[in-house]
Backbone bond lengths (Angstrom), bond angles and torsions (degrees), N, CA, C in turn:
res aa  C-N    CA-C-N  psi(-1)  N-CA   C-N-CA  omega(-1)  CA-C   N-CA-C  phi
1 X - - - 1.457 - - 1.529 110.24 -
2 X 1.028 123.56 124.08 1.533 135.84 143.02 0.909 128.21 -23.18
3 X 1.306 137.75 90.58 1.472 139.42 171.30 1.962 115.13 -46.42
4 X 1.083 98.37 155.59 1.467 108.83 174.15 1.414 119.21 -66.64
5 X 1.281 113.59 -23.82 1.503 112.20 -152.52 2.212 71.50 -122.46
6 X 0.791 128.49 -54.74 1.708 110.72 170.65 1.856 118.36 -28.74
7 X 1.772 94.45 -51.51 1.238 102.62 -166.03 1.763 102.73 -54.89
8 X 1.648 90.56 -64.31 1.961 99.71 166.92 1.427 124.70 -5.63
9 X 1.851 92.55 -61.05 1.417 83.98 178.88 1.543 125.04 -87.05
10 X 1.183 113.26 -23.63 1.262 114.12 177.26 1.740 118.32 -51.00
11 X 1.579 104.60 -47.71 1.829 104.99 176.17 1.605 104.97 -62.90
12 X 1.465 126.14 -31.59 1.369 120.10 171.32 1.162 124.71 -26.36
13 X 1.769 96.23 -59.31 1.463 125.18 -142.96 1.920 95.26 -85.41
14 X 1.055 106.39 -24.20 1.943 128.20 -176.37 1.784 89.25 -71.90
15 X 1.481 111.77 -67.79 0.888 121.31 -168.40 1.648 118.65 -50.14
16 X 1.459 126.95 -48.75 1.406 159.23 162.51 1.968 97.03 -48.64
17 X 0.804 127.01 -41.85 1.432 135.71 174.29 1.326 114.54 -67.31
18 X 1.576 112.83 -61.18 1.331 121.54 -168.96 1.707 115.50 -48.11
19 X 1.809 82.40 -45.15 1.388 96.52 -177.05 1.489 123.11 -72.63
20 X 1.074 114.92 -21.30 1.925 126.14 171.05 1.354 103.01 -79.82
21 X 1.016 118.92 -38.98 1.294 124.29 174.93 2.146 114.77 -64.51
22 X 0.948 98.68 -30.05 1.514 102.03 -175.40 1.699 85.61 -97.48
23 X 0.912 123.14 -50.16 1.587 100.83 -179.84 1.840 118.40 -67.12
24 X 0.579 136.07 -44.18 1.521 142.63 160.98 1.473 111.18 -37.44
25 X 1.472 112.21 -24.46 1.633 125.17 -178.77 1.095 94.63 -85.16
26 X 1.384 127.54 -60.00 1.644 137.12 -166.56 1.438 122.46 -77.60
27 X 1.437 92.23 -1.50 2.096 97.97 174.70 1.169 79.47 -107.09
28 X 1.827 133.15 -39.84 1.485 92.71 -160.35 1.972 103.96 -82.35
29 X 0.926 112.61 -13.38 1.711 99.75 -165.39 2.118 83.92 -72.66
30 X 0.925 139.10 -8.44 0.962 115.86 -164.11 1.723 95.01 -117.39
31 X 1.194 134.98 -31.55 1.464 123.73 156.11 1.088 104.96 -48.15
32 X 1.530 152.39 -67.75 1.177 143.96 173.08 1.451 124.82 -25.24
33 X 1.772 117.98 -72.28 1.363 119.87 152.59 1.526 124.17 -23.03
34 X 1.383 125.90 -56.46 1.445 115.84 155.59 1.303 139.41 -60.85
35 X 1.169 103.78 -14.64 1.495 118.58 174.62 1.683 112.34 -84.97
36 X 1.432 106.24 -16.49 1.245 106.85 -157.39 1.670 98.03 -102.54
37 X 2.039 108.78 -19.08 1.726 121.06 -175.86 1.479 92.58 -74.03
38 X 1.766 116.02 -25.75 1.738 94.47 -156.93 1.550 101.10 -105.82
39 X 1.394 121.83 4.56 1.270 99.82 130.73 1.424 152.53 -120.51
40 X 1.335 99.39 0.61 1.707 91.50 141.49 1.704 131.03 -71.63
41 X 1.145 121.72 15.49 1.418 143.89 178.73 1.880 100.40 -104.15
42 X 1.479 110.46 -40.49 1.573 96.07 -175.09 1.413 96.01 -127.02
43 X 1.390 109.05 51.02 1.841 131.69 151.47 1.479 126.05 -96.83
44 X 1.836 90.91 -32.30 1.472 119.32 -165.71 1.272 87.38 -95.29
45 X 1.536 147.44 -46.13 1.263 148.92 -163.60 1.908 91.61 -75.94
46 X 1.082 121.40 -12.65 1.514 103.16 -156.68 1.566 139.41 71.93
47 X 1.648 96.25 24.92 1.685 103.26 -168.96 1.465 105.80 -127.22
48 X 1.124 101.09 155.69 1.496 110.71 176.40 1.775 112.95 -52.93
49 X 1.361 134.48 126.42 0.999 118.64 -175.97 2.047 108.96 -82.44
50 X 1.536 108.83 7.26 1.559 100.02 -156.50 1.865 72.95 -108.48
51 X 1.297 129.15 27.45 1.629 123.52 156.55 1.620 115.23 -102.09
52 X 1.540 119.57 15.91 1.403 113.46 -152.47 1.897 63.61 -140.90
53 X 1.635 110.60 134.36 1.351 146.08 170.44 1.735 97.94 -109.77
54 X 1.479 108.97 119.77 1.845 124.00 151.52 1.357 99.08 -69.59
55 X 1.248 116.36 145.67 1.369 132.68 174.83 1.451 89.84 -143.05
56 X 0.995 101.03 115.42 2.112 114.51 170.90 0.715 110.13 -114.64
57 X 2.209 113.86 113.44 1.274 124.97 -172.97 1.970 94.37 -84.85
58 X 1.584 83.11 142.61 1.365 115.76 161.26 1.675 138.71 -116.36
59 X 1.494 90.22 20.09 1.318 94.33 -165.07 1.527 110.35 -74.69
60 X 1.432 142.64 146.67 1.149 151.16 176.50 1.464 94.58 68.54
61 X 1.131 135.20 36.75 1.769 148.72 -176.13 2.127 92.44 -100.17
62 X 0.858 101.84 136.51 1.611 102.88 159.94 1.459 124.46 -91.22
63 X 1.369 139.53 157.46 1.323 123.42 -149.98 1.590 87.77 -74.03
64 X 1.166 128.04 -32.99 1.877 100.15 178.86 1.522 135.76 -55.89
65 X 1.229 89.63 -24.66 1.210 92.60 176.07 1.851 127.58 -84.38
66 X 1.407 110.32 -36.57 1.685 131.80 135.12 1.238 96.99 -27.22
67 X 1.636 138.39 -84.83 1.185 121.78 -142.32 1.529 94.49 -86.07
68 X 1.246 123.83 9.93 2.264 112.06 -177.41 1.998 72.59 -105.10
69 X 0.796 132.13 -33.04 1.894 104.74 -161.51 1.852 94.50 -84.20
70 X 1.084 121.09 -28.55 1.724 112.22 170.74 1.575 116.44 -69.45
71 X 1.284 132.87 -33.35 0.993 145.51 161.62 1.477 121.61 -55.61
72 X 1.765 102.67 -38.46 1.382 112.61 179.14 2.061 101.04 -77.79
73 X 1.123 117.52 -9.06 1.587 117.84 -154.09 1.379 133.73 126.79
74 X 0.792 102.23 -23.04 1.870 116.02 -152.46 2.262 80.85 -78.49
75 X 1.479 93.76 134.45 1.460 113.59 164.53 1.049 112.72 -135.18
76 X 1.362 156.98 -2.18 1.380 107.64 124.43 1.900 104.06 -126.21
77 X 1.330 89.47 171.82 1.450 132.91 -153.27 1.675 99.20 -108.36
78 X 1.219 93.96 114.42 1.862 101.36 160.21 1.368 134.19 -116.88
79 X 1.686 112.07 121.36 1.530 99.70 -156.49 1.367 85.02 -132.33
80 X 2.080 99.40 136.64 1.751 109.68 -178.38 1.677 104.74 -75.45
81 X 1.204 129.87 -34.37 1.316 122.39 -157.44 1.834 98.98 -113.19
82 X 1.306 117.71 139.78 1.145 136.71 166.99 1.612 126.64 -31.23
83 X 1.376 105.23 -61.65 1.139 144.30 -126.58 1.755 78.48 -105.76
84 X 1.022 104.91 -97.62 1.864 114.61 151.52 1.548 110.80 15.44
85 X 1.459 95.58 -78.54 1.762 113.22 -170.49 1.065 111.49 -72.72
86 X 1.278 111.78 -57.00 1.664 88.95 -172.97 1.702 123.29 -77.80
87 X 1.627 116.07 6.09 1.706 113.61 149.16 1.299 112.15 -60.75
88 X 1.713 112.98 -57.76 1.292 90.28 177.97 1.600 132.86 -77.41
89 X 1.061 125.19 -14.39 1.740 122.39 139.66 1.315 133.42 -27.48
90 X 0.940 89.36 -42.22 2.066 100.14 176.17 1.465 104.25 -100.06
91 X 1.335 127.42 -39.12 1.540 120.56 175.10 1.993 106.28 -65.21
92 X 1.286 97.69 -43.21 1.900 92.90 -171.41 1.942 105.70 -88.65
93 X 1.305 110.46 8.92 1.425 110.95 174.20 1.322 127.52 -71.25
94 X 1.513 138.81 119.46 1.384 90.53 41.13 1.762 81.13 -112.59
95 X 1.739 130.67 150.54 1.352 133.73 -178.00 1.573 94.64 -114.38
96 X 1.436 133.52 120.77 1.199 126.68 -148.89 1.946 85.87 -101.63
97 X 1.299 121.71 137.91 1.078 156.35 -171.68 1.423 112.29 51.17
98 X 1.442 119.66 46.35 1.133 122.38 -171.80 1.456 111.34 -102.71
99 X 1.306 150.65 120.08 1.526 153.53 -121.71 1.814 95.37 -130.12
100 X 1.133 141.73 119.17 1.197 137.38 -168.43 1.539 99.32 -121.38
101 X 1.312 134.42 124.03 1.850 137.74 -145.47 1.490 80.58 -150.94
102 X 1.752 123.54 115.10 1.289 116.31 130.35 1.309 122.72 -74.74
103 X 1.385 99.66 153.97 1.511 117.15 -169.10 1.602 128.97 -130.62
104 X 1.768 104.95 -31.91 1.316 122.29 151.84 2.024 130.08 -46.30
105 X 1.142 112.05 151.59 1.459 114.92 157.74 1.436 107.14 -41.07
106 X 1.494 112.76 134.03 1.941 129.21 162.95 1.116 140.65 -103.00
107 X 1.179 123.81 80.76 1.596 139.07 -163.12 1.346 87.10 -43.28
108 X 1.788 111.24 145.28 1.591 92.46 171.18 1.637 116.36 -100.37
109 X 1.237 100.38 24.56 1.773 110.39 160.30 1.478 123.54 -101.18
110 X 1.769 102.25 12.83 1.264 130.26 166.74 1.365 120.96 -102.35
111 X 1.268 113.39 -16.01 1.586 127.96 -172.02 1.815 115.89 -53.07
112 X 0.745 82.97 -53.93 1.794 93.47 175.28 1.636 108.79 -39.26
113 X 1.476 99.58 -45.19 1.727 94.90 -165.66 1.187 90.76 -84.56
114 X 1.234 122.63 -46.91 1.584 99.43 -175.11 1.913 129.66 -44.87
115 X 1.575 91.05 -36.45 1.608 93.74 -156.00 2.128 83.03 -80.99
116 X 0.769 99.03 -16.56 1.887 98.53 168.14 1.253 125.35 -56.93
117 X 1.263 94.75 -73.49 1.592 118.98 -179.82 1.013 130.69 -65.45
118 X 1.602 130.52 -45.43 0.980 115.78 -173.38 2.174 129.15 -131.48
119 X 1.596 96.46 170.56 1.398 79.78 -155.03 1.725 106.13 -86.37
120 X 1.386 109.25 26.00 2.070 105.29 -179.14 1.435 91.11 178.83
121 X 1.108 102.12 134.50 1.652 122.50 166.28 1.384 126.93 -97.21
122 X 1.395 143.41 104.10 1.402 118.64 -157.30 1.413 104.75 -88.79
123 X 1.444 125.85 -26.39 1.179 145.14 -142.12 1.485 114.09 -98.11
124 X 1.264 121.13 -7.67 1.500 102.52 -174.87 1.756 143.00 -71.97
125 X 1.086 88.25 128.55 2.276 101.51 -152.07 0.991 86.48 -90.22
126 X 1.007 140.18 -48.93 1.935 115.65 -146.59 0.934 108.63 -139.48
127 X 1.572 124.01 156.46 1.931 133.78 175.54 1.513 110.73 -52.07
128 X 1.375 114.87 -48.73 1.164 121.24 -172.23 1.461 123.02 -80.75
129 X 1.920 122.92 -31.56 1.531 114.63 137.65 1.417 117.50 -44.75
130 X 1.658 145.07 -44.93 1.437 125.56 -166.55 1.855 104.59 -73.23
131 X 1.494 117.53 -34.04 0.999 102.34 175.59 1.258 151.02 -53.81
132 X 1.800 102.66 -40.99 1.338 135.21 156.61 1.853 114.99 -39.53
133 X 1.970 99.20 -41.82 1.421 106.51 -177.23 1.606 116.01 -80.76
134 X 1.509 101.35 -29.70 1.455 103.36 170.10 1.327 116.76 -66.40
135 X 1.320 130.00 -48.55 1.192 110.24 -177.08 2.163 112.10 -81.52
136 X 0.945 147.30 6.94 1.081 153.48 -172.45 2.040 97.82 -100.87
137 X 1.410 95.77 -34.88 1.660 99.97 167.74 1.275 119.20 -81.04
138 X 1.469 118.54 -18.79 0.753 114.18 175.55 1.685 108.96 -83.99
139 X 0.928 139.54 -42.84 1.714 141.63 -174.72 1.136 101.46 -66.20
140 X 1.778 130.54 -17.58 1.216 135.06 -178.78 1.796 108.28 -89.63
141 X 1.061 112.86 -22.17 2.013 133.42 170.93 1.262 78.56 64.76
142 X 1.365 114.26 88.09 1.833 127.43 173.86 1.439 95.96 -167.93
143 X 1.194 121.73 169.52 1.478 145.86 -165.00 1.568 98.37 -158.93
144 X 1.470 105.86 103.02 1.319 120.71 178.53 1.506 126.31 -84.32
145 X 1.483 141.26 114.21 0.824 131.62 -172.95 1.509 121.78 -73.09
146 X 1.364 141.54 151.23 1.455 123.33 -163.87 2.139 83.78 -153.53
147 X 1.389 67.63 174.40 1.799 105.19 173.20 1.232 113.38 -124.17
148 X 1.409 133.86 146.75 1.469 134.36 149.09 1.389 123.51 -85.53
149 X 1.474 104.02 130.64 2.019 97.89 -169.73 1.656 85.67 -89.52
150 X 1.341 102.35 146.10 1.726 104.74 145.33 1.806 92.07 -129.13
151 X 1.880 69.29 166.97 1.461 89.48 -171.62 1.912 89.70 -100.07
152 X 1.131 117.40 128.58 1.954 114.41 -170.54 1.649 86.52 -105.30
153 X 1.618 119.08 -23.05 1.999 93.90 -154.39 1.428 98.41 -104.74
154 X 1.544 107.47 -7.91 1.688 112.87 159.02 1.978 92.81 82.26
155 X 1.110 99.76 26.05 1.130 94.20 169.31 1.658 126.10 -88.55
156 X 1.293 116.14 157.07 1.669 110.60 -151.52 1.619 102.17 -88.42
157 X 1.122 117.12 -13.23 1.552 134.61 -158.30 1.714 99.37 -93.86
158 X 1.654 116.43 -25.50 1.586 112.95 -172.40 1.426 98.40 -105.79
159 X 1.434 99.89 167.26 1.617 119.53 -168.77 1.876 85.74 -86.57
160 X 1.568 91.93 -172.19 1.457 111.84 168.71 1.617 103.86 91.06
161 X 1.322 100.14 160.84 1.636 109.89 170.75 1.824 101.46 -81.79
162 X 1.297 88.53 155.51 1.580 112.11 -164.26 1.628 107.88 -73.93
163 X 1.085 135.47 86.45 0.821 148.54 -159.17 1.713 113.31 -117.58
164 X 1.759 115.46 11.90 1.373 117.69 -179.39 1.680 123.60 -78.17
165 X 1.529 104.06 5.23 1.331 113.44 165.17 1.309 119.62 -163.70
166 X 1.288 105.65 150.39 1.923 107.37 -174.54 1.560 110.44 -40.83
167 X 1.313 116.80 -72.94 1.052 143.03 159.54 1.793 114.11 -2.52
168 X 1.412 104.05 -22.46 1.272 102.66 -175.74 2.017 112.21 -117.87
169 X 1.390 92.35 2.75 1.436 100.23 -150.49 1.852 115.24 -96.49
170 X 1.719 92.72 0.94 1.737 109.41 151.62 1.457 114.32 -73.47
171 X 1.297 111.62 -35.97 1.426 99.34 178.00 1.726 131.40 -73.86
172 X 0.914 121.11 3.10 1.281 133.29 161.63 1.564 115.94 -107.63
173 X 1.103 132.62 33.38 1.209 126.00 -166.84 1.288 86.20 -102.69
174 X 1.633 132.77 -78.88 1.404 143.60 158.51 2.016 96.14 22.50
175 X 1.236 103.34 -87.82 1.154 124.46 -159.55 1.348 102.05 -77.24
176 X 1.224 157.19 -28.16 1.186 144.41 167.04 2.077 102.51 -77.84
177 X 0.863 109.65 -4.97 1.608 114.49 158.32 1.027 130.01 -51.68
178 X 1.677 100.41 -74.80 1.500 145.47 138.61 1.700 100.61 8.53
179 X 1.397 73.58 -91.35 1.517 99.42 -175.46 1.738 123.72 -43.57
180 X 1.353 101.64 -54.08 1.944 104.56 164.26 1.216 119.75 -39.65
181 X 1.428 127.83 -37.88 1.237 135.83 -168.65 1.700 107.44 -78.81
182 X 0.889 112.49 -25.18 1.819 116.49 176.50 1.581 113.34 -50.52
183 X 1.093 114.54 104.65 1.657 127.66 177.21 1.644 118.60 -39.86
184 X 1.031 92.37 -58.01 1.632 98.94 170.27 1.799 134.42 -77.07
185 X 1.129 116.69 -1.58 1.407 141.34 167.42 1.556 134.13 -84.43
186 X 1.084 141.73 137.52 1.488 126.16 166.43 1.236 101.86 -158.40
187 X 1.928 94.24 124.27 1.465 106.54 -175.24 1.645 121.66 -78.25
188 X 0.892 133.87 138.56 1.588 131.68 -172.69 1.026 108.45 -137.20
189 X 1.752 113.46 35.00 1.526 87.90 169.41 1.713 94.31 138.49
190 X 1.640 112.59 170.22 1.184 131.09 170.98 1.384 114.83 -109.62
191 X 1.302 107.72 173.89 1.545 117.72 -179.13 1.549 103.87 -166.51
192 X 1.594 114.71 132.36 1.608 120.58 155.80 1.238 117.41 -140.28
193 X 2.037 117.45 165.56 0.936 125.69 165.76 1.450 104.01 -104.21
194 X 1.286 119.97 127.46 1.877 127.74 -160.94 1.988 77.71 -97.40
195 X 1.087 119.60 150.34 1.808 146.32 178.21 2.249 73.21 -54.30
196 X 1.067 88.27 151.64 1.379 111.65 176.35 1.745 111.35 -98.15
197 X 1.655 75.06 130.20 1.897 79.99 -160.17 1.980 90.25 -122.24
198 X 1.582 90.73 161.74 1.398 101.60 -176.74 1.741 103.73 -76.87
199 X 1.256 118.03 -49.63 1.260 124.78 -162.85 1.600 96.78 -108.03
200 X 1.753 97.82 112.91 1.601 95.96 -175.17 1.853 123.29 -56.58
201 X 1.509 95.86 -11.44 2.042 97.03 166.06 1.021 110.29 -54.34
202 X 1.538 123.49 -29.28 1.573 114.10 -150.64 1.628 97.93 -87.31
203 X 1.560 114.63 -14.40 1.367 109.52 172.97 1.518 126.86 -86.45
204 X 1.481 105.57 4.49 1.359 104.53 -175.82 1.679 121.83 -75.74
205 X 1.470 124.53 -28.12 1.409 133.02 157.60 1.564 111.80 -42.89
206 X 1.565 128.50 -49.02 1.103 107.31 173.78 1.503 120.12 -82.23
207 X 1.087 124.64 -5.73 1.524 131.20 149.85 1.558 112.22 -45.36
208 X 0.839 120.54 -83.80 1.317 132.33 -178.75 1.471 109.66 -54.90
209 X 1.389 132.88 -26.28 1.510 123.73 170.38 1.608 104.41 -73.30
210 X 1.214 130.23 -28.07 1.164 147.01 168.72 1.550 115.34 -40.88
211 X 1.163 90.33 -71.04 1.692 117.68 -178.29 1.802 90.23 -58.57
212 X 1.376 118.63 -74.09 1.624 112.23 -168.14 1.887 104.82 -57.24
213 X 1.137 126.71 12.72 1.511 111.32 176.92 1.699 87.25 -101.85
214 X 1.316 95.29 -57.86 2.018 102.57 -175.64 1.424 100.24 -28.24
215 X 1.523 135.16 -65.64 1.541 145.85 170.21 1.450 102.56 -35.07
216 X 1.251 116.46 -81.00 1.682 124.58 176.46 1.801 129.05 -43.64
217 X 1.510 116.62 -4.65 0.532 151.64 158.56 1.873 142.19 -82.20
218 X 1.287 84.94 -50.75 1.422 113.29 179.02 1.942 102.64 -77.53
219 X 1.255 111.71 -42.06 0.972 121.99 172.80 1.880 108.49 -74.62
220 X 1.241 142.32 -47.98 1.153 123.29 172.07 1.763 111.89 -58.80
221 X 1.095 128.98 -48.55 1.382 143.29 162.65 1.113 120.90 -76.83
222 X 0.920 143.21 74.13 1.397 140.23 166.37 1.920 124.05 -64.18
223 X 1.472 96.02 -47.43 1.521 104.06 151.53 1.248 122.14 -10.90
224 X 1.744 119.51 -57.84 1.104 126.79 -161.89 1.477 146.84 -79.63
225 X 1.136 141.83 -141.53 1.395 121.32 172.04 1.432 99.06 -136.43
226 X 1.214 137.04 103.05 1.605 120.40 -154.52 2.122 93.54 -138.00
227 X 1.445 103.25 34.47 1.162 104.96 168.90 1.811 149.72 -89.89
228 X 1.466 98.97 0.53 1.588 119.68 144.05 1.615 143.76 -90.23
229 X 1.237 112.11 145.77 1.600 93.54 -174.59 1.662 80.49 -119.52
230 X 0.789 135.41 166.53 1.537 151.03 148.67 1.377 140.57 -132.70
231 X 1.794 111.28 85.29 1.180 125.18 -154.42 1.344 94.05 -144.55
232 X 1.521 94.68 158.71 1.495 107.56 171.48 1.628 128.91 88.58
233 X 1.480 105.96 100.17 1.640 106.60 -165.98 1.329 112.13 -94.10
234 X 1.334 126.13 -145.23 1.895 145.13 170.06 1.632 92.69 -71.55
235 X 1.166 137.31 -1.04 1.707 119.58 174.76 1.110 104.72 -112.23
236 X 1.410 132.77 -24.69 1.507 131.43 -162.50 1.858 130.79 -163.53
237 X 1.748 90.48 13.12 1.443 85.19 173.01 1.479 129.64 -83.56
238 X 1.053 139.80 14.69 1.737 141.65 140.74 1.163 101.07 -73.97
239 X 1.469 140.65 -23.65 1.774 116.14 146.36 1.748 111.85 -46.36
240 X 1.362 92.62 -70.26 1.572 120.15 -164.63 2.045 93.03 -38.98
241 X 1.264 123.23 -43.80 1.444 119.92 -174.48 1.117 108.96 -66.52
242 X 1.363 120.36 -51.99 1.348 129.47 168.44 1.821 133.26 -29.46
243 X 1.564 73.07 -31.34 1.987 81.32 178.33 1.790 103.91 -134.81
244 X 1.452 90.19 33.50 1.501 85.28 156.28 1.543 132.62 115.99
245 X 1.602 103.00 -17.99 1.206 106.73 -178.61 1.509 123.38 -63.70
246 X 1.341 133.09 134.36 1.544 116.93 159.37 1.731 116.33 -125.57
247 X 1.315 92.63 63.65 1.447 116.17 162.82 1.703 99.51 -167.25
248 X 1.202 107.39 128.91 2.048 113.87 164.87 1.298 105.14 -127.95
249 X 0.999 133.31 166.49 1.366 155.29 -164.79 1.382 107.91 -177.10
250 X 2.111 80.13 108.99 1.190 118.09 -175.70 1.621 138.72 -110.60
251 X 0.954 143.05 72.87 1.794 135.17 -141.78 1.429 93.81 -107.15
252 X 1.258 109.33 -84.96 1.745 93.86 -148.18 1.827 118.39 -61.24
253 X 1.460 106.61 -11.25 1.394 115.71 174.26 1.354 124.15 -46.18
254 X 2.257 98.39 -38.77 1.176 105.70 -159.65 2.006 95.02 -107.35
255 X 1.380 100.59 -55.62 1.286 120.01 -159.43 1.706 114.80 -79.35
256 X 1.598 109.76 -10.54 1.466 128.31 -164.09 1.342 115.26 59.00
257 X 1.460 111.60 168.91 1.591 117.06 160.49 1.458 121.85 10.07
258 X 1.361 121.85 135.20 1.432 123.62 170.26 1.569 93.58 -76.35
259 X 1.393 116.76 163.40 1.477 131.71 -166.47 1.632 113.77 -105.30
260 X 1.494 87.65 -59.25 1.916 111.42 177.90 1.469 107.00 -145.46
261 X 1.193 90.38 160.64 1.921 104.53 145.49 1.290 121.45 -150.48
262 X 1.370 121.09 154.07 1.225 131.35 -148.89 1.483 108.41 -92.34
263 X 1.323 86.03 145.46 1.940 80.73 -163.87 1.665 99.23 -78.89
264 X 1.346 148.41 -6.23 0.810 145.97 145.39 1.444 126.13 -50.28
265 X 1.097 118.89 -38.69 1.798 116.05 149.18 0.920 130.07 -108.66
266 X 2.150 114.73 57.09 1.255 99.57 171.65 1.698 107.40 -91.80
């Protein structure tokens, strides 16, 4: 016979299922749906849609919900805080082809975990964060792949070099030089957050200033590897595809609402 307090747990445990189970349904019909805007978004652009990477932010996500969007599909994973990601890295390990991309600002008393943990950086602002990362990759005998953030809307509140007008975009050359030369690093590319607009058109200019630095760029360096853009969130990335990006980062579209954040990275 079945105890009372067995049975208890057993409908729990039904109950605890049902519900992972209906969420894992409802991230995936909706990872799909995004999967399905960005390529009819780079149909209309004329591009291959299998050059554009989902990146599904999970940041302030609890590990259930991490482990219902891998289950639902999702390979790789974008997490803003350090500290954050790589618990759940080591708690959901090992998830076999699962791609883990910070994407947030990098304290550089955060650097270490990054150049550890993970397999792409979208975020890197400054000469003196890549250095910190080069040598921490280096004690790690890894070669970290990264992004350069600019800041395009020149706003005072975002990371990245200032990049909201041509006019300004000799002065960082110096230091993104600098920076190529770092042994342990390899740039692949750009990345921005455009000022947050109501009507995702209004974000398409900093798309496209984006895209013309990547060119302007590519052309002072040629050396380099300047073949990602990484733009475009849950408000406006079927703009962001449209002009070019092949990386978006997408969360609440797919995964809903952030949950928490840790008072350790506030």
């Amino acid at each position: 016979m079945i105890s009372p307090a067995c049975a208890g747990v057993g409908r729990i445990r039904q109950g605890y299922n049902k519900l992972m189970n209906n969420l894992v349904a409802s991230i995936r019909e909706r990872y799909q749906h995004t999967l399905d805007q960005i390529a009819s978004a780079a149909r209309k652009s004329n591009r291959d849609p299998k050059e554009i990477r989902l990146v599904v932010v999970t940041k302030s996500q609890p590990l259930d919900v991490v482990q219902s969007a891998i289950e639902a599909g999702a390979r790789i994973l974008g997490e803003n805080y350090p500290e954050e990601g790589v618990m759940k890295i080591q708690s959901l390990a090992p998830q076999s082809g699962v791609e883990w991309h910070m994407i947030g600002h990098v304290q550089s008393r955060k650097a270490r975990l990054v150049a550890d943990h993970f397999a792409l950086l979208h975020s890197l602002d400054s000469l003196k964060l890549a250095q910190r990362l080069d040598r921490f990759a280096s004690e790690a005998n890894r070669v970290l792949p990264v992004l350069l953030e600019f800041n395009v809307g020149g706003e005072k509140t975002k990371s990245g070099w200032d990049a909201s007008d041509e006019s300004r975009w000799s002065r960082f050359l110096p230091e993104i030089d600098t920076l190529l030369e770092l042994p342990h690093l390899r740039v692949h590319g750009l990345m921005t957050m455009p000022p947050l607009e109501t009507n995702p058109e209004d974000a398409r200019r900093f798309f496209q200033r984006l895209r013309l630095l990547r060119d302007h760029l590519a052309a002072q360096f040629p050396q380099a590897d300047w073949r990602e853009l990484s733009m475009g969130t849950s408000a406006d990335y079927a703009v962001a595809v449209e002009e070019g990006a092949t990386l978006v980062r997408v969360g609440t579209a797919i995964v809903g609402a952030r949950k928490y954040k840790l008072e350790s990275e506030a």
